[in-house]
C-alpha positions in Angstrom: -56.1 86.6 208.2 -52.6 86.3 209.5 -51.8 86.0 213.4 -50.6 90.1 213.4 -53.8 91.1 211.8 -56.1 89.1 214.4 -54.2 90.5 216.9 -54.7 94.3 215.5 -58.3 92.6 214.9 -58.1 92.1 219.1 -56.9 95.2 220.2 -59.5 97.3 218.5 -62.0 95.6 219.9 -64.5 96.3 222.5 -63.6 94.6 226.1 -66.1 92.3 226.3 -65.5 90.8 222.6 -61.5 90.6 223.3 -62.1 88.6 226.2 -64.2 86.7 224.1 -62.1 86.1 220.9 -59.3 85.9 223.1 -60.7 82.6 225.0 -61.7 81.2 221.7 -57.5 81.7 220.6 -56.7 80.6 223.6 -59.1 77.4 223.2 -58.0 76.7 219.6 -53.6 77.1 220.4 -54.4 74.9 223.8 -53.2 71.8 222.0 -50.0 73.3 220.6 -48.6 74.9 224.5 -47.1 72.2 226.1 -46.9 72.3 229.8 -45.0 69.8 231.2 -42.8 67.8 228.9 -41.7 63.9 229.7 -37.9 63.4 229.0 -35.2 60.9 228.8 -32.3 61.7 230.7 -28.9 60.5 228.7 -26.6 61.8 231.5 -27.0 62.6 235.0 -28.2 65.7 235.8 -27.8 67.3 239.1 -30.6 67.9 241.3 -33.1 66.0 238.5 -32.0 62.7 238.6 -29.4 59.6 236.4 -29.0 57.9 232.9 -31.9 56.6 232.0 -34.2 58.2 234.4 -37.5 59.2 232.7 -38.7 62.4 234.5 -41.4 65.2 233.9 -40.2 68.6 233.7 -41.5 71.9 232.5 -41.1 72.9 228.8 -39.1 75.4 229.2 -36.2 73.9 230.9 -36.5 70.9 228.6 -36.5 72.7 225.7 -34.1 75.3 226.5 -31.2 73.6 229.1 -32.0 69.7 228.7 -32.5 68.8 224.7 -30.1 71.2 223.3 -27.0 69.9 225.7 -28.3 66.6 224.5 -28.9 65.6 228.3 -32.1 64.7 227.4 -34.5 63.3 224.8 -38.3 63.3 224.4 -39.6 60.1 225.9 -42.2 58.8 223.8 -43.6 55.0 224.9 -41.3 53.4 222.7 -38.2 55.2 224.5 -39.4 54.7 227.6 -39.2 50.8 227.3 -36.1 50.8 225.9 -35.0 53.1 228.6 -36.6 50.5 231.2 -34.6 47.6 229.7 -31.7 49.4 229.7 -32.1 50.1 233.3 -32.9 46.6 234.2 -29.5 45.4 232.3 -27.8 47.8 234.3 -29.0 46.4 237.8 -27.7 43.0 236.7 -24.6 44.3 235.4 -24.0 46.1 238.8 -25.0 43.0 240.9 -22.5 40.8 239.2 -20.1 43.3 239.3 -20.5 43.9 243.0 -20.1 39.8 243.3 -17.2 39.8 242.0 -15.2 42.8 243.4 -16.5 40.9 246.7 -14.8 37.5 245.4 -11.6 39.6 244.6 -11.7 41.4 247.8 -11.7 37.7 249.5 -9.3 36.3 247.5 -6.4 39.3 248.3 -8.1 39.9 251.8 -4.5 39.1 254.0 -1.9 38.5 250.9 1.5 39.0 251.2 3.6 40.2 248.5 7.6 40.4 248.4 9.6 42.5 246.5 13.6 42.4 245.8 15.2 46.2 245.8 18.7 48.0 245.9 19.2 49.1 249.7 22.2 49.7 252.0 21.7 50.0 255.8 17.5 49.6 255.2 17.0 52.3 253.1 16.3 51.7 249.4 17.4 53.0 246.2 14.2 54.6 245.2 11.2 53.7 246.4 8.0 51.6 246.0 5.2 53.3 244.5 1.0 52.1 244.2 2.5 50.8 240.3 4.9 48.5 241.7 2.4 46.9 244.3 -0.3 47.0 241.5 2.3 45.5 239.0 3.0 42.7 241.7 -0.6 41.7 241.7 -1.1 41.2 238.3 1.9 39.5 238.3 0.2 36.8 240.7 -3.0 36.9 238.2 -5.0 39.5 239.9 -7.0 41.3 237.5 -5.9 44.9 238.5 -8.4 47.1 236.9 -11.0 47.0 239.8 -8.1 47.3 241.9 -6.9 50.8 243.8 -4.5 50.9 246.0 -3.9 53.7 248.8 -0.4 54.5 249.8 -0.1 57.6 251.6 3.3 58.0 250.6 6.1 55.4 248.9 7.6 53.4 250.3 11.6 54.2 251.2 12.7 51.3 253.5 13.2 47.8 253.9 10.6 45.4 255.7 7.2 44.5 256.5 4.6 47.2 255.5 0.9 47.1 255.9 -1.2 48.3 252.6 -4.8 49.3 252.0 -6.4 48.2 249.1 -9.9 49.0 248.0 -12.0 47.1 245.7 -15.0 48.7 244.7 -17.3 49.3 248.0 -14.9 46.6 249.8 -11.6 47.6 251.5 -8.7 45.1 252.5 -5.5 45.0 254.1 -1.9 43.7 252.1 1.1 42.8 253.5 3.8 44.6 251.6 7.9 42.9 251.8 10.4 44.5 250.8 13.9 42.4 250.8 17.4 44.0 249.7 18.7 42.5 246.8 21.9 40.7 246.7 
């Protein structure tokens, strides 16, 4: 008897014997509904939580928002290790990332950078953008690509200006130069 027939099969029944027939359906598809489903997430998700973050989360969203965008996977226990580990790696990879944007920070913390342009009567030819100041780091041996540097606007004259830099969580200050060239 096919799932439409015992259905049929329900309907026609007395009341008593459907509620009956239907607890015993009930009792036998338990196993197959899944309430709550344990998942993986491979992106950060907002409002649920970052990579690698094993959460618990109803079926419906897993199965119908989460797995299909592939923000998610299924954690089974041999997942969720692997997901652990990778989290674990991740700490130490942040900690001695955050030890050495603090070494850089010290290390450029009050530096002083001069740079030759075309001027006449203090104003330049041009002016000095974020990449020249950038390029003058790395020409000292800065590595640059933890770097960011905030100039509100370039810089159009001759003389001593003052430059924010920002190095991950940590902030400095750089003396910026700027000379005519003869």
């Amino acid at each position: 008897m096919n799932h439409s027939e015992q259905r049929n099969n329900i309907k026609n029944m007395p009341k008593k014997q459907y509620r009956i027939k239907y607890y015993r359906l009930a009792q036998v598809y338990k196993k197959y509904i899944i309430r709550n489903m344990k998942v993986i997430l491979l992106t950060a998700v907002r409002g649920l939580g970052n990579i690698g973050d094993v959460k618990n989360v109803s079926d419906g969203y897993a199965q119908n928002f989460l797995l299909p965008k592939k923000l998610a996977k299924i954690a089974d226990p041999k997942s969720v290790q692997q997901a652990a580990q990778q989290k674990s790696e991740q700490e130490v990879r942040k900690s001695l990332e955050h030890k050495e944007s603090e070494k850089l920070a010290s290390e450029i913390k009050n530096q002083k950078i001069v740079l030759f342009r075309k001027a006449r009567n203090g104003q330049l030819f041009g002016s000095i953008t974020a990449k020249d100041i950038q390029a003058a780091l790395s020409e000292k041996g800065y590595d640059t690509s933890m770097i960011k540097i905030h100039l509100p606007h370039p810089i159009k004259t001759v003389g001593m200006h003052s430059v924010s830099v920002s190095i991950s969580n940590f902030s400095s200050g750089i003396a910026v130069h700027i000379e005519e060239e003869t």
